[in-house]
Backbone as ProteinMPNN parsed JSONL, in Angstrom:
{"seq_chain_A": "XXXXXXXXXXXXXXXXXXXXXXXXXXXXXXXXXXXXXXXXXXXXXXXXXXXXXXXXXXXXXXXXXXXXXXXXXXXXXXXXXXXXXXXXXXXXXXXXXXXXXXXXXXXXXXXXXXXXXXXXXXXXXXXXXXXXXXXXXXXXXXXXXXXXXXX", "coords_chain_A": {"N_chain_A": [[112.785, 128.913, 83.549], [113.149, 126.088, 81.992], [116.056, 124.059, 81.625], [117.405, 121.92, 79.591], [119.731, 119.021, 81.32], [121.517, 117.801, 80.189], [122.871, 115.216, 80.715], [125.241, 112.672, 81.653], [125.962, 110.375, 83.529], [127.915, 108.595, 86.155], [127.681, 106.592, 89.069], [128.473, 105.428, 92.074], [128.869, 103.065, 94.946], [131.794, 103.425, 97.575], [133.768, 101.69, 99.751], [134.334, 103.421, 101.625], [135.277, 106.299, 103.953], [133.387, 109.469, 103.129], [135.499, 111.655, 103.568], [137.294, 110.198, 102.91], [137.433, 109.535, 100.431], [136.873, 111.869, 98.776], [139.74, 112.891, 100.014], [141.764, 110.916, 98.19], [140.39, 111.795, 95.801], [141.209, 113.888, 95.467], [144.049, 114.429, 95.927], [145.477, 112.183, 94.75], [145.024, 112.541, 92.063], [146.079, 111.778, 89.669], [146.625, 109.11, 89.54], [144.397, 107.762, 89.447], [142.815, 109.116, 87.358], [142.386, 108.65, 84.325], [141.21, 106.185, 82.196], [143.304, 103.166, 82.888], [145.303, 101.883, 80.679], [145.817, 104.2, 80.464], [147.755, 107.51, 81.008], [148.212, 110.123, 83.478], [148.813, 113.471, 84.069], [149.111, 115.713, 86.304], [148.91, 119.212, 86.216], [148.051, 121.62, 87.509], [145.605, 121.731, 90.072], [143.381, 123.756, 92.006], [141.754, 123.723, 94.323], [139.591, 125.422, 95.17], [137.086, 127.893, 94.285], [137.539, 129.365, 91.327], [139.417, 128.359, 90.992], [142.435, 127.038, 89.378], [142.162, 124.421, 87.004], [144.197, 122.051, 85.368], [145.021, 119.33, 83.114], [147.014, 116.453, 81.797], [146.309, 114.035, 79.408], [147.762, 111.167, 78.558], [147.809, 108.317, 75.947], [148.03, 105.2, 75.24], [149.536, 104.716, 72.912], [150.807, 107.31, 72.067], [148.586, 109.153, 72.419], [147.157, 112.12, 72.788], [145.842, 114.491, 75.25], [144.46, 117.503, 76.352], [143.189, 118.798, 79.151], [141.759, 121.993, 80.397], [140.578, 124.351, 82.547], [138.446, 125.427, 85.035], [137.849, 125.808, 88.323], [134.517, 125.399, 89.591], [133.285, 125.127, 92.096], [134.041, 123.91, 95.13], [133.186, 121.693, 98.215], [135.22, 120.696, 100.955], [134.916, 116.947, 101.177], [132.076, 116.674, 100.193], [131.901, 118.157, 97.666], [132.502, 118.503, 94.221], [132.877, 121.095, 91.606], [133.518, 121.344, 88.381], [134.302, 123.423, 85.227], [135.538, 123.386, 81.97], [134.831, 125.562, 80.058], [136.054, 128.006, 80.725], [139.402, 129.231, 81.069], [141.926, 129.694, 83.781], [141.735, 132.749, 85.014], [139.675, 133.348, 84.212], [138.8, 133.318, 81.203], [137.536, 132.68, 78.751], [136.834, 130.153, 76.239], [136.07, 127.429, 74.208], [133.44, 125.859, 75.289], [132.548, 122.404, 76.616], [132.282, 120.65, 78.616], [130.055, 120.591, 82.002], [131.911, 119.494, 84.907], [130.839, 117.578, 87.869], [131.275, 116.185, 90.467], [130.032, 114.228, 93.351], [130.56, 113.638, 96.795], [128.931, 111.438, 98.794], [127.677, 110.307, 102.225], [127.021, 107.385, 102.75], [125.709, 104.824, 105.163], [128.544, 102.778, 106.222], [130.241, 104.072, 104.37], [130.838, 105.762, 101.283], [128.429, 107.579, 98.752], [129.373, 108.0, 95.576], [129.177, 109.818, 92.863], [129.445, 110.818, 89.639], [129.121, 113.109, 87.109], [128.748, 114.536, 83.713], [127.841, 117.274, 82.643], [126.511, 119.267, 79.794], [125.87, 121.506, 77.549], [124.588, 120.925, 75.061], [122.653, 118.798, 72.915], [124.29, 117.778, 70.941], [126.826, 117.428, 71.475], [126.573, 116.352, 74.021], [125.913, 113.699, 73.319], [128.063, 113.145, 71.556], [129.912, 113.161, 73.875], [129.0, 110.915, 74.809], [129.172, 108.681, 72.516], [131.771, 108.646, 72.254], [132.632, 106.936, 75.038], [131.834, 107.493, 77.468], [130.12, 105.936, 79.33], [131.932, 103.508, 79.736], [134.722, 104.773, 80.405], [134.377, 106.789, 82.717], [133.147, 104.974, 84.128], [135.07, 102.851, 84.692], [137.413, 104.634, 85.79], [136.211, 105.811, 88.515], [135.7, 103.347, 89.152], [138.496, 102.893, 89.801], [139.101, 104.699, 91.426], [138.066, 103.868, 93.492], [139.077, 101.545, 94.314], [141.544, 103.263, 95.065], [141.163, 104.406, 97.24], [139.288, 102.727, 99.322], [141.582, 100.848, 100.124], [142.733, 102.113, 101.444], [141.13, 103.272, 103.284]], "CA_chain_A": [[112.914, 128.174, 82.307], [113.462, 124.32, 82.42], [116.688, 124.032, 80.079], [117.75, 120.502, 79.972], [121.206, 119.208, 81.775], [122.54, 116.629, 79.033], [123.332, 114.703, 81.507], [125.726, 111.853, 81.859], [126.222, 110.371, 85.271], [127.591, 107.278, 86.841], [127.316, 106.348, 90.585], [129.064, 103.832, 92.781], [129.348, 103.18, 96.348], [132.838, 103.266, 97.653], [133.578, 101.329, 101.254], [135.253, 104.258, 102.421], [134.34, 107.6, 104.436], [133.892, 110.69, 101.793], [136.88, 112.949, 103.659], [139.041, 109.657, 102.479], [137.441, 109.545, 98.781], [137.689, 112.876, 98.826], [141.691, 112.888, 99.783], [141.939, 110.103, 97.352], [139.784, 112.4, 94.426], [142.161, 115.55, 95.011], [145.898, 113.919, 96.506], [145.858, 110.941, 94.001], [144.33, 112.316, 91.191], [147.187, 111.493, 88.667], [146.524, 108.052, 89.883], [143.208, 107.088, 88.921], [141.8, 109.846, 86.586], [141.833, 107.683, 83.147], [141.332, 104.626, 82.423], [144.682, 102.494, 82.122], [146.766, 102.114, 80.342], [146.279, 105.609, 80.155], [148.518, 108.097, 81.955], [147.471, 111.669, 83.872], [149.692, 114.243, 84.973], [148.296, 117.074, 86.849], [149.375, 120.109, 86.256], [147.464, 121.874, 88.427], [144.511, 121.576, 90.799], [143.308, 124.485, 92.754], [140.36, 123.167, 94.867], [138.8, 126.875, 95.518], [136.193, 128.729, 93.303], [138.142, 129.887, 90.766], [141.009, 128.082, 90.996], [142.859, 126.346, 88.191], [142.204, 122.704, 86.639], [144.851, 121.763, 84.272], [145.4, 118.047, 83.1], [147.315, 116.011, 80.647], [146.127, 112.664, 79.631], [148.221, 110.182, 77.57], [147.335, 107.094, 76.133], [149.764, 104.169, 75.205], [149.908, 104.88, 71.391], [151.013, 108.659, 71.606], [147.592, 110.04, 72.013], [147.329, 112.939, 74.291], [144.777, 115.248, 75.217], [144.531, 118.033, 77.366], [142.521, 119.143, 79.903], [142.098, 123.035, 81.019], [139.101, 124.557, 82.83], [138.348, 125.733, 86.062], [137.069, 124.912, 89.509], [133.481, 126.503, 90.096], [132.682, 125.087, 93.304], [134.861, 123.08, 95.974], [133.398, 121.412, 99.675], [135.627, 119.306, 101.216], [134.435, 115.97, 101.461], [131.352, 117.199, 99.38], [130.947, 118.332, 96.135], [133.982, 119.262, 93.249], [132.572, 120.982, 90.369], [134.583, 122.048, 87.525], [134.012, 123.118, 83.826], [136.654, 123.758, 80.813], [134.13, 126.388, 79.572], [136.902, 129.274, 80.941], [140.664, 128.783, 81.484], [142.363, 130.407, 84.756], [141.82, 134.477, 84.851], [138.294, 133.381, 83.692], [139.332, 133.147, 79.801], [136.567, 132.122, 77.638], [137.258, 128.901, 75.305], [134.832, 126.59, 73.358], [132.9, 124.803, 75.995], [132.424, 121.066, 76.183], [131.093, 119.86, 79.959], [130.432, 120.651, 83.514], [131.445, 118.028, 85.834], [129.856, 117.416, 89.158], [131.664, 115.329, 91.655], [129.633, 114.325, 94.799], [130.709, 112.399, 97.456], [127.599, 111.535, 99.819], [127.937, 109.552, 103.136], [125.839, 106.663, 102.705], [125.959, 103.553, 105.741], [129.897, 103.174, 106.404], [130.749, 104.331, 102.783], [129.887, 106.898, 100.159], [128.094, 107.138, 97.549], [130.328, 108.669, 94.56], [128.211, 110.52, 91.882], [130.459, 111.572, 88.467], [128.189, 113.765, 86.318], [129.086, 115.545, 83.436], [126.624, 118.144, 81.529], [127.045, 119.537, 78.153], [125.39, 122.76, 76.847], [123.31, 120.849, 74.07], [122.429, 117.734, 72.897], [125.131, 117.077, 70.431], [127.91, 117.565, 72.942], [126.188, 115.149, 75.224], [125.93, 112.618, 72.136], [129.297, 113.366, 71.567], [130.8, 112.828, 74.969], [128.619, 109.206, 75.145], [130.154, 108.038, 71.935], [133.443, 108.94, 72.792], [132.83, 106.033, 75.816], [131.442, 107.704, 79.021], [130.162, 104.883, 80.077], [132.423, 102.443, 79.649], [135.25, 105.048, 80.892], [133.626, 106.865, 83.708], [132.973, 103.417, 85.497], [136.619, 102.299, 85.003], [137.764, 105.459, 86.326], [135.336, 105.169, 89.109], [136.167, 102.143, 90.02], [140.334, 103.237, 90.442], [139.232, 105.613, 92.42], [137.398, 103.288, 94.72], [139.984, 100.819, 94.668], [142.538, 103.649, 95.872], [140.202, 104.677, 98.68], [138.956, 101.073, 99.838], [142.652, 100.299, 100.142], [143.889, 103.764, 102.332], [140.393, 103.624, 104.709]], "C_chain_A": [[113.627, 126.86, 82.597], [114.869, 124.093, 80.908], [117.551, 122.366, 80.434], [119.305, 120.039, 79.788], [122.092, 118.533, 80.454], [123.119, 116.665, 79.473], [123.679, 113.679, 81.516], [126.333, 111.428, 83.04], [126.621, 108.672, 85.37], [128.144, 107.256, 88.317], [128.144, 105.203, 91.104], [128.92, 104.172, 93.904], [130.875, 102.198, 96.478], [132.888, 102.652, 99.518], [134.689, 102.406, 101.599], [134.334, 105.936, 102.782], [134.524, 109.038, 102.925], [135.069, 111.728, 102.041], [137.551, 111.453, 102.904], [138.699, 109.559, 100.807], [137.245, 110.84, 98.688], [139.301, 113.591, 98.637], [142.305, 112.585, 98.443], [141.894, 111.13, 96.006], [140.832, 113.127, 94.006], [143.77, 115.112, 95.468], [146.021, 113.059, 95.568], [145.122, 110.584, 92.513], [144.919, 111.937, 89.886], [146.753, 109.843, 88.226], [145.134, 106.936, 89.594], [141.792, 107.974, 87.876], [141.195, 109.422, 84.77], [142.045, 106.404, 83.307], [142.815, 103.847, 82.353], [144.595, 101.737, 81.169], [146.481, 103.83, 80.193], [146.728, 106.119, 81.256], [148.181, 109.537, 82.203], [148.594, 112.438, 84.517], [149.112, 115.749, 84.818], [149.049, 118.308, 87.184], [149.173, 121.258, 86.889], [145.792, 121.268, 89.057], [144.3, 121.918, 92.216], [141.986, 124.413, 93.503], [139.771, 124.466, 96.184], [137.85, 127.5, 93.87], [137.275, 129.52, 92.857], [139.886, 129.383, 90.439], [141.422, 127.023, 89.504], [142.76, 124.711, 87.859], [142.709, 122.247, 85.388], [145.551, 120.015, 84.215], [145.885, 117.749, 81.79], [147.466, 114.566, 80.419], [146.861, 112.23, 78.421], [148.038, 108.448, 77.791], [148.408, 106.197, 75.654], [150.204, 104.021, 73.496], [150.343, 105.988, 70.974], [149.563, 109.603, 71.51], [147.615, 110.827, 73.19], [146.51, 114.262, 74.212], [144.851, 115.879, 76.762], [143.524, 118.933, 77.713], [142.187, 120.817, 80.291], [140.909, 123.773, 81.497], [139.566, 125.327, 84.4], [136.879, 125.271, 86.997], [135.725, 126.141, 89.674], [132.938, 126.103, 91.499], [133.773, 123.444, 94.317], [134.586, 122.896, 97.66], [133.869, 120.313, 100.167], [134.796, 118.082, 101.798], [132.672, 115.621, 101.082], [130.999, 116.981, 98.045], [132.784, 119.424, 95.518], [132.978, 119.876, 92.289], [133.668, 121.841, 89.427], [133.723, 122.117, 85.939], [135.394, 123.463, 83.182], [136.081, 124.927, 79.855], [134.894, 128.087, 79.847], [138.012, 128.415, 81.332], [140.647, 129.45, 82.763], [142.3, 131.638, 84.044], [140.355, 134.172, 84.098], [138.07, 134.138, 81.772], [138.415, 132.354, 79.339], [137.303, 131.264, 76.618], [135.551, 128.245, 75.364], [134.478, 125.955, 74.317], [133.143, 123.186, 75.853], [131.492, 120.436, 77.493], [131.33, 120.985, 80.849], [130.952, 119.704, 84.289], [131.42, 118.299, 87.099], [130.18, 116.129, 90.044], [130.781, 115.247, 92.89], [129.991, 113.271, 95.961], [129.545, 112.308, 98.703], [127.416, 110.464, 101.252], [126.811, 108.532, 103.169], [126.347, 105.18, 103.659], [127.121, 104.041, 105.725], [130.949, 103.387, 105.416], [130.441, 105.59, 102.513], [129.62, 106.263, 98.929], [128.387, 108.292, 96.558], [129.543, 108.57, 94.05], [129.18, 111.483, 90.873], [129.593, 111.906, 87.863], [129.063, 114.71, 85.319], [127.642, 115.596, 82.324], [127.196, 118.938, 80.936], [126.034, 120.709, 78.199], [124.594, 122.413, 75.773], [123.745, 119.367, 73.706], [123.638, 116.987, 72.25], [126.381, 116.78, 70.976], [127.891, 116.458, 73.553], [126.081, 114.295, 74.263], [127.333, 112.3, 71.823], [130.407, 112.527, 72.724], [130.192, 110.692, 75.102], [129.641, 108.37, 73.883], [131.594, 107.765, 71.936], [133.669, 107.614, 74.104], [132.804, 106.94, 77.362], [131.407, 106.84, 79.683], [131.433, 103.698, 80.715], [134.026, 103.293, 81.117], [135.816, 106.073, 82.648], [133.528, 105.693, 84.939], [134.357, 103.147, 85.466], [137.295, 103.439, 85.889], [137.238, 105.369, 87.876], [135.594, 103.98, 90.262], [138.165, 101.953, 90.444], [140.3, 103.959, 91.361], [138.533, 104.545, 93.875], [138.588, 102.272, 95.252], [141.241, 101.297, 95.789], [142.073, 103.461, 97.566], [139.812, 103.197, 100.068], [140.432, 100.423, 100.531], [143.108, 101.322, 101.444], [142.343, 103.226, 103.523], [140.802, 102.203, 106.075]], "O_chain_A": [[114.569, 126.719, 83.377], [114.675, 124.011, 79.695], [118.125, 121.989, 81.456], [120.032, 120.312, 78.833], [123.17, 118.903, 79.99], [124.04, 117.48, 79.415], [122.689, 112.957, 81.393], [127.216, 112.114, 83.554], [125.969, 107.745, 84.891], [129.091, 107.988, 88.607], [128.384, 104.175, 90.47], [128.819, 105.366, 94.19], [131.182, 101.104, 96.002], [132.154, 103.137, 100.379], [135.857, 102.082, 101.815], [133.363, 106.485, 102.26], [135.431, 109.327, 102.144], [135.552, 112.458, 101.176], [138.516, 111.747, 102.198], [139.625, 109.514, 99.997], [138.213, 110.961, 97.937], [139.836, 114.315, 97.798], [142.995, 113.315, 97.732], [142.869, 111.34, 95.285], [141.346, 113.201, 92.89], [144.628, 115.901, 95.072], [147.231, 113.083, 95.343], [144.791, 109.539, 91.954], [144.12, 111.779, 88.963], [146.593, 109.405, 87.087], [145.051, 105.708, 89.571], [140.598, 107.734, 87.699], [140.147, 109.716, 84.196], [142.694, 105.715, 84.093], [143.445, 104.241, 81.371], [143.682, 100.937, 80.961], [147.36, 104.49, 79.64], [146.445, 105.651, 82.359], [147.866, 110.215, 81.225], [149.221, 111.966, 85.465], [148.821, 116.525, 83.907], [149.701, 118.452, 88.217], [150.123, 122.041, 86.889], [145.049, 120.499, 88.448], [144.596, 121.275, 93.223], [141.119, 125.207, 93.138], [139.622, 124.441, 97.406], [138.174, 127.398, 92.687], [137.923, 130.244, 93.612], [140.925, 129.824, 89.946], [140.598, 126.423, 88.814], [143.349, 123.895, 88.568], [141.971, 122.038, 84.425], [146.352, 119.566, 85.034], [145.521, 118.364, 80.788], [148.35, 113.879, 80.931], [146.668, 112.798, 77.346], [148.057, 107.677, 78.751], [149.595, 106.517, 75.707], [151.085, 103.284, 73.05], [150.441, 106.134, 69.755], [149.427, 110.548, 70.733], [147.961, 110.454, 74.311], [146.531, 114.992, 73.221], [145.106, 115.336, 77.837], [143.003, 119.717, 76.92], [143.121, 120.791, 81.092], [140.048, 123.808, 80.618], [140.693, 125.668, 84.758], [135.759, 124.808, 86.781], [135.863, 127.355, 89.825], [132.103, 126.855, 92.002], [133.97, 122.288, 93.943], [135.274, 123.523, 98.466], [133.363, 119.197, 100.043], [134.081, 118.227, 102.79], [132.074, 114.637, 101.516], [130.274, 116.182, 97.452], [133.571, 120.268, 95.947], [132.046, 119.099, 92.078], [134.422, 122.751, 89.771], [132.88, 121.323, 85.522], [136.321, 123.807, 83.915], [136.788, 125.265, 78.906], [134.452, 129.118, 79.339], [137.897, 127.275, 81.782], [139.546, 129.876, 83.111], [142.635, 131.787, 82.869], [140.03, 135.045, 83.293], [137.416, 135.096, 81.357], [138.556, 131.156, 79.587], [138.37, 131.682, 76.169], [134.521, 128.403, 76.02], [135.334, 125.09, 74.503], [133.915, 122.773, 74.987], [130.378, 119.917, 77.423], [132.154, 121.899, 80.796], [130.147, 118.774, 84.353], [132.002, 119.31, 87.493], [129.377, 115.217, 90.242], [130.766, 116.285, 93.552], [129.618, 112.101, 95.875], [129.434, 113.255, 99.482], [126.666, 109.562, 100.877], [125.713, 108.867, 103.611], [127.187, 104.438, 103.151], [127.323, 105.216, 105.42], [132.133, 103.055, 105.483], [129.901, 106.398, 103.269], [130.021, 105.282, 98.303], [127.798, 109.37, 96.635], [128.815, 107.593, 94.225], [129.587, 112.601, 91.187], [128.783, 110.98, 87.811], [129.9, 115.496, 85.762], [126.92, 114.825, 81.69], [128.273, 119.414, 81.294], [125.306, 120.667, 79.191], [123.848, 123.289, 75.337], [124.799, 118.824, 74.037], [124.051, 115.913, 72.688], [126.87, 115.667, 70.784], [128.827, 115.67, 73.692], [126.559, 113.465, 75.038], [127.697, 111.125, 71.855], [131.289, 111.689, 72.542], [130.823, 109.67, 75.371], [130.596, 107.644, 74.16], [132.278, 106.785, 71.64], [134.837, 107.242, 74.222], [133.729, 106.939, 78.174], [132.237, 106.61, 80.562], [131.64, 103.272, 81.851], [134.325, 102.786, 82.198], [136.841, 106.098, 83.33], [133.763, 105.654, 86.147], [134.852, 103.285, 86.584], [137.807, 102.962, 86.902], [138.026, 104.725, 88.568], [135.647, 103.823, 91.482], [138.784, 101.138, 91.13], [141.224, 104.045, 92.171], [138.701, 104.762, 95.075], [138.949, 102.234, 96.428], [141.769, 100.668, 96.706], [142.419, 102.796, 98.542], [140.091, 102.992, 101.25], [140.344, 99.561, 101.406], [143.907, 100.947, 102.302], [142.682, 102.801, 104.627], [140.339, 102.288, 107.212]]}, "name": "protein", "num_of_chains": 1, "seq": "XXXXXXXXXXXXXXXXXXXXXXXXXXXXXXXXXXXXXXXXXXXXXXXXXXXXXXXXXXXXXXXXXXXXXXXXXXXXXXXXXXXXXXXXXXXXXXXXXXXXXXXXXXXXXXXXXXXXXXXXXXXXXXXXXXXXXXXXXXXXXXXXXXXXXXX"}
């Protein structure tokens, strides 16, 4: 059965090898996971199947939103994926995405691939209005900046 991803994705190439955007993704993720002015503090991040992904993002007016999910798939220098569709101890909560980190060795770079998929259309309508685009690429591009800077 063909069930469709409602899929939101954006891509960059980073001038750096994928173990160092990699490092960067999972050592410095406080550091470039929203856009700024917004602020991230990682409360955990257990980069094994099954392991815990807890975040807390604040923005510069008191807004603050939090993160909680788990890791379904982790190869270094690879592929992250995570959803919020279970807490840690595999605890059912209201869905919202998957996301789908890839880092892919392309020439003397990678090529970074952020994906997140939704469970149905309005979700994925949802998450675009909310500013995927716009925040995705800024993100994106902090992370490249770290990386570009460390290789």
């Amino acid at each position: 059965m063909d069930t469709p991803l409602y899929e939101l994705a954006v891509e960059r190439h980073i001038a750096a090898t994928p173990a160092v955007v990699w490092d960067i993704w999972a050592g410095r993720l406080a550091q470039w996971w929203c856009p700024q002015p917004w602020t991230t503090v990682v409360r955990a991040l257990e980069l094994h199947a099954g392991g815990r992904f807890a975040l807390v993002m604040s923005g510069p007016n008191g807004e603050r939103e939090e993160i909680e999910g788990v890791i379904l798939e982790a190869v270094p220098a690879e592929r992250i994926v995570f959803t919020n569709a279970f807490t840690a101890g595999w605890r059912p909560q209201a869905p919202f995405m998957v996301g789908v980190f890839t880092f892919t060795a392309e020439g003397q770079g990678t090529r970074y691939r952020a994906a997140s998929r939704h469970w149905d259309e309005e979700t994925h309508r949802r998450h675009q209005q909310m500013g995927f685009d716009a925040g995705w690429t800024a993100v994106a591009a902090q992370l490249a900046a770290l990386a570009e800077r460390r290789d």
